[in-house]
N, C-alpha and C positions, 0 to 999 in steps of 0.2 A: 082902775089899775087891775090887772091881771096877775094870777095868785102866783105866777111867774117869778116876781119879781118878791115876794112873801116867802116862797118854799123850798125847800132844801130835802134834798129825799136819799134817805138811805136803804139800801139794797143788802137784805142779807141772804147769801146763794147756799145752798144747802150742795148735798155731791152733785158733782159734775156743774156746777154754776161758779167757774171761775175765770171766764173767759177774759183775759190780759187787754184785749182789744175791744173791751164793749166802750171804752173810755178813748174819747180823743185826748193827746198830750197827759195823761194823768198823772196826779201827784200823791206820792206814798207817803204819807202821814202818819208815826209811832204815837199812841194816844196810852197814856197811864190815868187810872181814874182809880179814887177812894175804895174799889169793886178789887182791882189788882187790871190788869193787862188783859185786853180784849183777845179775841182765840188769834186775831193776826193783825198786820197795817191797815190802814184804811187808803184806800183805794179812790180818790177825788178826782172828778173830772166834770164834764159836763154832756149829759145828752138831748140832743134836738136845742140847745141853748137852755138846759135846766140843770143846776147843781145838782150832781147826784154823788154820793159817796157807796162804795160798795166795801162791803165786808163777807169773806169768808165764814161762815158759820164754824165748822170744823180745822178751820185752818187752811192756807192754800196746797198743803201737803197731807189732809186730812188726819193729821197727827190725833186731834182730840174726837176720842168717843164722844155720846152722846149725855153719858151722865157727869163729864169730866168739862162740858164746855161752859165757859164762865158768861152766861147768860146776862148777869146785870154787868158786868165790865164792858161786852156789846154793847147793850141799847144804853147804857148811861155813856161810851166813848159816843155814839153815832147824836144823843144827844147833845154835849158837848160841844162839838163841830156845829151845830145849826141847825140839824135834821129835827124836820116838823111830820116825817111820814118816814114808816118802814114798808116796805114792801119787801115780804121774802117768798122763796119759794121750799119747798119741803117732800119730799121722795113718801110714799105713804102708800101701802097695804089697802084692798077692799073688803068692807065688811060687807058688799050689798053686790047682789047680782048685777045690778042696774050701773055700778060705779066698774067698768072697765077697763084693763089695764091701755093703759095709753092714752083716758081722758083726764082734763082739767077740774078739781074743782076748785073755787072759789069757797073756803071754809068761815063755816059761822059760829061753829060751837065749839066743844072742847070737854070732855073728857079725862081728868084728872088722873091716873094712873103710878107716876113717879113719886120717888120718894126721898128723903135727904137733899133734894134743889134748891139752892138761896131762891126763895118764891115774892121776894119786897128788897127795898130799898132801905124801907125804916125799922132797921134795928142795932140803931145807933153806933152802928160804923162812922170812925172820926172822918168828916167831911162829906158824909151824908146826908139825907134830909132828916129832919127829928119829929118824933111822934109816931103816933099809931096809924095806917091808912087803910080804914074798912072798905076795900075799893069794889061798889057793885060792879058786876062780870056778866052782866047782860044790857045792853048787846057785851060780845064780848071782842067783836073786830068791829073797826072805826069803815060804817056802812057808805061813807063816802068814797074809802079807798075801795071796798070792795065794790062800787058801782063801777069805779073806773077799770078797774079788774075786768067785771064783766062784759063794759062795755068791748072794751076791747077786745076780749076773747070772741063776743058775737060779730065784732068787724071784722075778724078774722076768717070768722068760719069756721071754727074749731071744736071740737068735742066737748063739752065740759059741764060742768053741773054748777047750779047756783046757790049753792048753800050744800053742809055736809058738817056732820058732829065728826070729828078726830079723837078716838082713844089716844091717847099721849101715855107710850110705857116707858118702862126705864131703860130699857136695854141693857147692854147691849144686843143680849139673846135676843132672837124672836121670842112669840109666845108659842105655847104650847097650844094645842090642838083645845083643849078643854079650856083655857082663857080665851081662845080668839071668838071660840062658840060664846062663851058669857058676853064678848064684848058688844057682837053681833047681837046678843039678844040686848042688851042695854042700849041698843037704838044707836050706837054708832054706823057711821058710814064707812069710815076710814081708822086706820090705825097707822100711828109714827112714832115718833121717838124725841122731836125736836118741838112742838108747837109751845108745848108748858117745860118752862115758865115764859118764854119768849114773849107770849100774849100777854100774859100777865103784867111783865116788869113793863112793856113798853105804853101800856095804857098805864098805867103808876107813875111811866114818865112824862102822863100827859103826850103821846106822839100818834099820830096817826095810824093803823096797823092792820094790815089784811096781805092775807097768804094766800099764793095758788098752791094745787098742792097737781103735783103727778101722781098718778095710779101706775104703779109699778108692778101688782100682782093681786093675787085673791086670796094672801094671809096661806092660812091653811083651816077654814073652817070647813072648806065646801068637800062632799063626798070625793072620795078617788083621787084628791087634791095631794100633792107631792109639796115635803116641807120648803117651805122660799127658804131661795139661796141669794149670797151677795150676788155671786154673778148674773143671776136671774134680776136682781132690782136697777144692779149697775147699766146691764143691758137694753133694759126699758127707759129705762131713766135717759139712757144719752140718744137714745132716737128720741126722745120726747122734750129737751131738756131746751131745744130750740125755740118750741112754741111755750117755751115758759117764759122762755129771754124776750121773744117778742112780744106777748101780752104784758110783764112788766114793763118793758121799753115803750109799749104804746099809752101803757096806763100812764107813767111819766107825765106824755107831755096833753092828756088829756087833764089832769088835774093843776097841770100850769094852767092851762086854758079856763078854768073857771073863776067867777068876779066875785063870787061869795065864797069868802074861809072859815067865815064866821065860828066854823064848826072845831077849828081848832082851838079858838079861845073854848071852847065850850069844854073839849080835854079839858082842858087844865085847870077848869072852875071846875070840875068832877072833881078831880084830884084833889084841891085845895078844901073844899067841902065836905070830902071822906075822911080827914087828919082829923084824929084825936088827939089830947093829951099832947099838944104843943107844949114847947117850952122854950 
């Protein structure tokens, strides 16, 4: 049997990833969970014959900043529904010569930076999971979604890098000229605003989880470099925003196609084995 018929795959679209027609016949679904209310509907349909569910990151009117979006009400609604795999995509700043604006990476690490984010599930919210969960965060994206990421970006022919650490700040400012230098020297590749806790909770939920990310600018570490503006990310972002939709669209139905999932039970025996202090 083909993992087809196993997985259910949620799509979280960061700006400009909210395309109404990536879904044939779709159905809008209100999801309430113990978290409070996800940032919007969830968005069900099917692509190439795979259940896919999408969700808004920001809302589909971009209402909620970046430190205001209720991250576990997300991945614990896209849980809920069935989903065994997130796949999102993420607007993001370069901290490296090498990372251009206009290519793809495929992120592997993360860089801790925000502050005050509900960062777990267990802290005994009525109707949450109970106990402590020491969740190790290496790897820290589920390497099978990001092969199919990859694959597909290289079937494409597309720009993109395979692996990339993301400073994750709070926003909603940019950083300041003397943070971006730090971050760059702390061996980021990238800097955004949305990665943590997203990674975090969604490996907590036991689901599968790897982000492409678009390179929308070069921060402002680099000499003679002019502060990034929204219009300048928004800009990049929607000429680029296509070949995100199609790499996750292709990863879709590349991880339907495989006979081993094994790796999902595996999630969720991580998580079940990091809980302390059950009760």
């Amino acid at each position: 049997m083909t993992a087809e018929a196993k997985i259910k795959i949620g799509i979280i679209g960061g700006s400009g990833f909210n395309d109404p027609d990536l879904f044939k016949n779709p159905i809008e679904r209100e999801v309430t969970t113990p978290f409070g209310k996800p940032s919007d509907v969830l968005l069900e349909g099917f692509i190439a014959g795979v259940p896919c569910v999408l969700l808004a990151r920001h809302g589909r009117k971009h209402q909620h900043q970046p430190s205001d979006v209720n991250y576990r009400a997300n991945i614990w609604a896209l849980k809920e529904v069935g989903c065994t795999h997130v796949l999102a995509t993420t607007a993001t700043g370069s901290l490296d010569e090498h990372y251009c604006p206009g290519d793809l990476v495929i992120i592997d690490d993360f860089i801790d930076r925000t502050w005050g984010r509900k960062c777990t599930f267990f802290d005994r919210t009525e109707g949450g999971p109970r106990g402590v969960c020491h969740l190790p965060m290496r790897p820290a994206f589920c390497e099978r979604a990001r092969a199919a990421l990859r694959a597909a970006a290289d079937a494409r022919g597309y720009s993109h890098h395979d692996g990339g650490t993301a400073v994750t700040i709070q926003g909603p400012r940019f950083s300041s000229r003397a943070e971006s230098l730090m971050h760059k020297q702390w061996g980021g590749h990238l800097v955004n605003m949305t990665t943590v806790p997203e990674v975090v909770l969604a490996k907590e939920a036991g689901l599968s989880y790897a982000a492409v990310a678009v390179v929308t600018d070069y921060d402002c570490w680099r000499d003679n470099e002019q502060s990034v503006s929204v219009n300048e990310v928004l800009e990049m972002f929607a000429k680029n925003i296509t070949k995100a939709i199609n790499v996750i669209t292709d990863a879709v139905q590349i991880l339907a196609r495989e006979e081993d999932v094994s790796y999902l039970e595996a999630h969720k025996e991580l998580v079940a084995s990091s809980i302390m202090l059950k009760e």
